[in-house]
N, C-alpha and C positions, 0 to 999 in steps of 0.2 A: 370665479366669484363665490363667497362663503353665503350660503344660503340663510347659515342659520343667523343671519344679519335683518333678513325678513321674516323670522318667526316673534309674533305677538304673544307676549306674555296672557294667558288669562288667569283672572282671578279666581278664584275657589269662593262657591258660595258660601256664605255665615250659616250651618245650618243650625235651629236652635235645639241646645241639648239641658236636659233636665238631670239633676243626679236622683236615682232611686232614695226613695226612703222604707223604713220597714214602720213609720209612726210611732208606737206608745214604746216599740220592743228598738230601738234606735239606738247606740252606744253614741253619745253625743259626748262632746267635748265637757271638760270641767267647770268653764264657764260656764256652760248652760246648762246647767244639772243642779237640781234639787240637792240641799244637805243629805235629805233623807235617802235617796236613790243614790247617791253618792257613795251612803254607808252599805249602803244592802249591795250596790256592784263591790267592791270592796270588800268587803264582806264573805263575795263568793268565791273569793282567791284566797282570803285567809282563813276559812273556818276548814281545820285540818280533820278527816276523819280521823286519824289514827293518833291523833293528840286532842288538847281542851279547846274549846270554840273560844273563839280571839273577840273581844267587843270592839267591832269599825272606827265607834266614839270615842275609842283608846289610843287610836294610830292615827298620826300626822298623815292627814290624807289630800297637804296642799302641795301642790306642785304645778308648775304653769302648762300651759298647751303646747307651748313650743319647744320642750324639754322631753315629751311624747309623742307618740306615733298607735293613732288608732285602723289598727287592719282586720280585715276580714278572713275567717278560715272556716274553711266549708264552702258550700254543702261537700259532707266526702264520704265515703265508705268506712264509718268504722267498722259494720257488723254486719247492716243490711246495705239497704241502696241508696246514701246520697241523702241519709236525715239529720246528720250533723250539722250545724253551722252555730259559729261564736261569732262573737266581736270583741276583739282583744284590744284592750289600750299596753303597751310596750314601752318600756326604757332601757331599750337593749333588750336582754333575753329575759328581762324578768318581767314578769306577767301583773302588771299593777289592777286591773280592771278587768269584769269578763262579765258578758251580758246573752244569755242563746235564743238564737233568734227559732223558734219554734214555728210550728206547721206540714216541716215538710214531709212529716211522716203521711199525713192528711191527704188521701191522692181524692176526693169529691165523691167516694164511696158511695156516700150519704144520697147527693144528687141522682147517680147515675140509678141508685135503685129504684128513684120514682117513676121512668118511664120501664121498671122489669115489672115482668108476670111474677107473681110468688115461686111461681116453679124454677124461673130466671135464676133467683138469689143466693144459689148455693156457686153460681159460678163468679156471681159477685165478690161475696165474703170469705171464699177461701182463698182468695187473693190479698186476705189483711194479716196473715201469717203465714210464710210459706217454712214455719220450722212446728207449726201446730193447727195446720188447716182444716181438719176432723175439727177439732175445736171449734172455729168461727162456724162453720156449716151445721157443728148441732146447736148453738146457740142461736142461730137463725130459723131453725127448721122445728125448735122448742119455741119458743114464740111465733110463728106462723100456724103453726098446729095448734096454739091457746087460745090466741084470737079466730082462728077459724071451728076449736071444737072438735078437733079432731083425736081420735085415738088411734094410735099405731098396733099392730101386730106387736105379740111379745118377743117373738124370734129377733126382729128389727131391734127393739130395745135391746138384749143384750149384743147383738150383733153391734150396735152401736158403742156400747161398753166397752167391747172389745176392743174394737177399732182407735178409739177415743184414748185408752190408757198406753195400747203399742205407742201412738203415735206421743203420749208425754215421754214414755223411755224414751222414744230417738231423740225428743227434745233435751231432755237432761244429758242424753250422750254425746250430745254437742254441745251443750254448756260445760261438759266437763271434759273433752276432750279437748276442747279450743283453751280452757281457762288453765288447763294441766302444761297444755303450751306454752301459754302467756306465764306461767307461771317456773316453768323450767324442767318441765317434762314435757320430752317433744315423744316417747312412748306412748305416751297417754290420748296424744292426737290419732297415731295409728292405730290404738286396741280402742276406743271409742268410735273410733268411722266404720272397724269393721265390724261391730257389735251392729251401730245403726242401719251399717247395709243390710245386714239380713230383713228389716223391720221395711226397710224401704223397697226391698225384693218382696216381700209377701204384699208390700202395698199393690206394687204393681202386678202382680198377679190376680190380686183381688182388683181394683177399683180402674186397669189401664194406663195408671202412670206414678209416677212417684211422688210427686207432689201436685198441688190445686187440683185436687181427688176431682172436685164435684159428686160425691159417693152421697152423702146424708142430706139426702132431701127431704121436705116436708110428704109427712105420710107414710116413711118407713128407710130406705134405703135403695140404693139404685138396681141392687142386683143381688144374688145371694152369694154367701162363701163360695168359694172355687172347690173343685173337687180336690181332696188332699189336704186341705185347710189344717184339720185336727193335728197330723204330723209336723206339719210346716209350725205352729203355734207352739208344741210342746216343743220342738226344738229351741224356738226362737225364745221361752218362759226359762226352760236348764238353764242354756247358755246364760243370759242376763243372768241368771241370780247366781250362778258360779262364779263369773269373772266381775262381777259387783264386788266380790271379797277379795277378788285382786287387784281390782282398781284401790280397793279400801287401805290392803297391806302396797300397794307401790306408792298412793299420794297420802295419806292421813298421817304416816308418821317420815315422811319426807322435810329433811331441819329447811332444806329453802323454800319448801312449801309453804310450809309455817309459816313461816317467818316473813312469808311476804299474801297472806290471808288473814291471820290470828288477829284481830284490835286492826283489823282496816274498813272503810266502809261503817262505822259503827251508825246504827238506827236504833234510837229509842223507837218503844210501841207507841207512844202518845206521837213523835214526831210521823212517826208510818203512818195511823189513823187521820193523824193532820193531814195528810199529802194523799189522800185513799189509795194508798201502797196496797200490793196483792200478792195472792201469790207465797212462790218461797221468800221474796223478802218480806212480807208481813208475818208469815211462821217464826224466820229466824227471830224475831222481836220477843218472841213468846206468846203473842197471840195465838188461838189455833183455830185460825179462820177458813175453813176449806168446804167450802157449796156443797160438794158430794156428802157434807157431813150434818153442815150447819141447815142446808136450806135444800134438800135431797131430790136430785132429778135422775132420769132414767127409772134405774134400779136401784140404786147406790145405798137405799134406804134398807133394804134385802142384803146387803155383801157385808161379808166381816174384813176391814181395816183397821188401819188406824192411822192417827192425825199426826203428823211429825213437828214438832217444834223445835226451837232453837230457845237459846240464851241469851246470850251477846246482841245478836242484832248486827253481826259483822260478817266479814265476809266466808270465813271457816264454818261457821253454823248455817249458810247458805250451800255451801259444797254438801257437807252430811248432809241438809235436807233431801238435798237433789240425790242424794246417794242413796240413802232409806226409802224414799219415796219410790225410786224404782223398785225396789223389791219390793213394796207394796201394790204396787203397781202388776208385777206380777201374779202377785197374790189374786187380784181381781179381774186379770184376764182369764187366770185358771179357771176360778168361778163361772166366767162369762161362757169361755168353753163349756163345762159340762153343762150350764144351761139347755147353750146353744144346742147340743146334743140330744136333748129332751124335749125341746121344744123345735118340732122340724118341719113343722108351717107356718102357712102365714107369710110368705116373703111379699113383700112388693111388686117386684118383677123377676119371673124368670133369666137364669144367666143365660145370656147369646152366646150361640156357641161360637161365634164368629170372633170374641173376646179372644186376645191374645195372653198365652197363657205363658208364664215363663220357668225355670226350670226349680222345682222343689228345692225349697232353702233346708231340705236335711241333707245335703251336700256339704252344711258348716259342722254338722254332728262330729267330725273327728277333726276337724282344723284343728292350727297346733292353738296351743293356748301360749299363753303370757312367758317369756322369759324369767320374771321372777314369781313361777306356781310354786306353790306352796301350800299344805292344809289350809282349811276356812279360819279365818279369824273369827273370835267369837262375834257378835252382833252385837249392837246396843241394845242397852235394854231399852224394852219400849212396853208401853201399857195403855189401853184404852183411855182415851181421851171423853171425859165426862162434862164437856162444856156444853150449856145449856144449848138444846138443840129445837129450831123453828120446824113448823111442821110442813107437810109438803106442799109446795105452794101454787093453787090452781087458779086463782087469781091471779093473773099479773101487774094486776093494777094496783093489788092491794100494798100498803108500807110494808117495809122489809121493817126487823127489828133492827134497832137504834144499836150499833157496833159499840161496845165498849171495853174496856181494857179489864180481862176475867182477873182476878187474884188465884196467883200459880196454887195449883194440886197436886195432890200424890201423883196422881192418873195423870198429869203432862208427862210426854217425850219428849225428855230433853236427850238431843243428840250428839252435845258434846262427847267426842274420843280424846278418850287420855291415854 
């Protein structure tokens, strides 16, 4: 007898499903979209960096719904974890429509800090960069210290200096080691990781790990230099500003380098200003907007630098910033050191000995250098930057000055290489 003669079909319940929306940030169909947001998605597909901006109101932007296909890509990894996401309208491979759905960089930071103790916050916020977490942690620990009143040991202050400028070189050594790749130098990936290893070996000898330090907290810092520091620093100052001149002779006059940097990414300062861009892309504009300069915290007001600027506003005057700015960077750890040297109290808290120490980064003192060494290239010229400067600022509350667009000086570095 076939059993399955007395098996009962059952039905599958209806259950009810809703399609997500993301609301105002939505890539909606063309029938249901505004003329206006029509032009502005549109718009985002065709205004070329590296050519003249396209007017929306110029281009036949009718096409029916059923001749497209609107998909979604992202969230994905382009750089960090998982903050990309677009909404693409398609006709076939070419890209009619593009709308990004923004947030997801935003992990509730903000939230989670209302139930931390001030003292909490450092393990908070250096979790909001993990390629400049010294950063996030004094920016935290300088305003917890304003509103509380507090003044720090001077030791702490440069030792923060210190710390604070190592950890931008590893940053530019990974924006120029990854962009040297992206760009067709996959050498530049390897002489850039292992320039920032050293910087990330002295981290962790100082602060217990390589990244989300938790080292700069309110009140001074967690622990003082490790024994050796001085060695380990001057090794780590050489090296950078040696092979800075060979990163300069391998990628600055490389033709497909050029050629795929030069006139790309183009930012006016008025559009930078609009969009409150920072940073090296607000430099490469020609502005010469840098807090250690304009608006001086720490020390920074006591150190001799200078302010790197760009021309173009492209992505070639982005590289040289990041390029000079390391050796400037240098420049101010040196400083920070022999402070440090002279002023040898005051720490916070004594080192535990218990602290796991790892082995002296003057191990890299004779590693081979670059396949293409060669003498130093000369340097750009550069010259103190004389843009009106705000004074130190003890208020926090008080208005910052009103940014505006300086008219170019002698005294600007411009860091175009020819």
């Amino acid at each position: 007898m076939d059993e399955t003669k007395n098996v009962t079909a059952v039905e599958r319940p209806l259950w009810p499903t809703e399609e997500t929306s993301e609301g105002s940030q939505e890539l909606f169909e063309r029938s249901k979209t505004s003329p206006e947001e029509l032009g502005r998605e549109v718009g985002a597909v065709l205004r070329l960096p590296e050519g003249p901006i396209i007017d929306p109101t110029q281009i036949d932007i009718e096409r029916s719904d059923d001749e497209t296909m609107i998909i979604n890509m992202g969230p994905q990894h382009p750089s960090t974890h998982g903050v990309l996401r677009l909404m693409l309208e398609l006709d076939g491979e070419v890209v009619l429509r593009t709308k990004p759905i923004i947030g997801y960089l935003h992990t509730g930071m903000e939230k989670q800090a209302e139930d931390l103790a001030f003292i909490q916050g450092s393990t908070n916020v250096t979790r909001m960069d993990y390629l400049a977490p010294l950063y996030q942690e004094l920016a935290f620990s300088l305003a917890t210290e304003a509103l509380l009143g507090v003044e720090i040991p001077a030791r702490a202050t440069y030792i923060r200096m210190l710390m604070t400028e190592l950890n931008r070189i590893s940053s530019h050594l990974m924006w120029m080691a990854t962009n040297g790749m992206d760009m067709g130098s996959t050498s530049m990936m390897i002489y850039g990781f292992r320039e920032r290893e050293m910087i990330l070996s002295f981290f962790e000898k100082t602060t217990g790990v390589r990244m989300n330090h938790n080292y700069i907290r309110p009140g001074g810092v967690a622990a003082d230099l490790p024994d050796g520091w001085e060695d380990d620093v001057e090794v780590i100052c050489n090296t950078v500003e040696t092979r800075s001149y060979e990163y300069d002779q391998l990628l600055t006059g490389q033709t497909i380098f050029r050629q795929r940097m030069e006139g790309i990414g183009n930012l006016t300062a008025e559009e930078a200003l609009a969009l409150s861009v920072t940073g090296p892309l607000l430099r490469s504009t020609g502005v010469p907007w840098d807090l250690r300069r304009t608006m001086p915290y720490c020390a920074y007001d006591a150190v001799d630098f200078d302010v790197i600027v760009g021309t173009y506003g492209e992505n070639f005057d982005r590289y040289s910033i990041r390029l000079n700015e390391s050796r400037e960077s240098v420049k101010i750890v040196a400083n920070s050191s022999q402070r440090c040297r002279v002023v040898t109290t005051g720490c916070r808290t004594p080192r535990s000995p218990r602290r796991r120490v790892v082995a002296s980064t003057s191990q890299w003192k004779h590693s081979s250098t670059t396949s293409r060494s060669s003498p130093k290239a000369s340097p750009c010229p550069k010259a103190r930057c004389t843009w009106p400067l705000s004074p130190h600022v003890v208020n926090w509350a008080a208005t910052s000055p009103p940014m505006a667009v300086p008219s170019p000086t002698d005294s600007t570095c411009v860091v175009r290489v020819s």
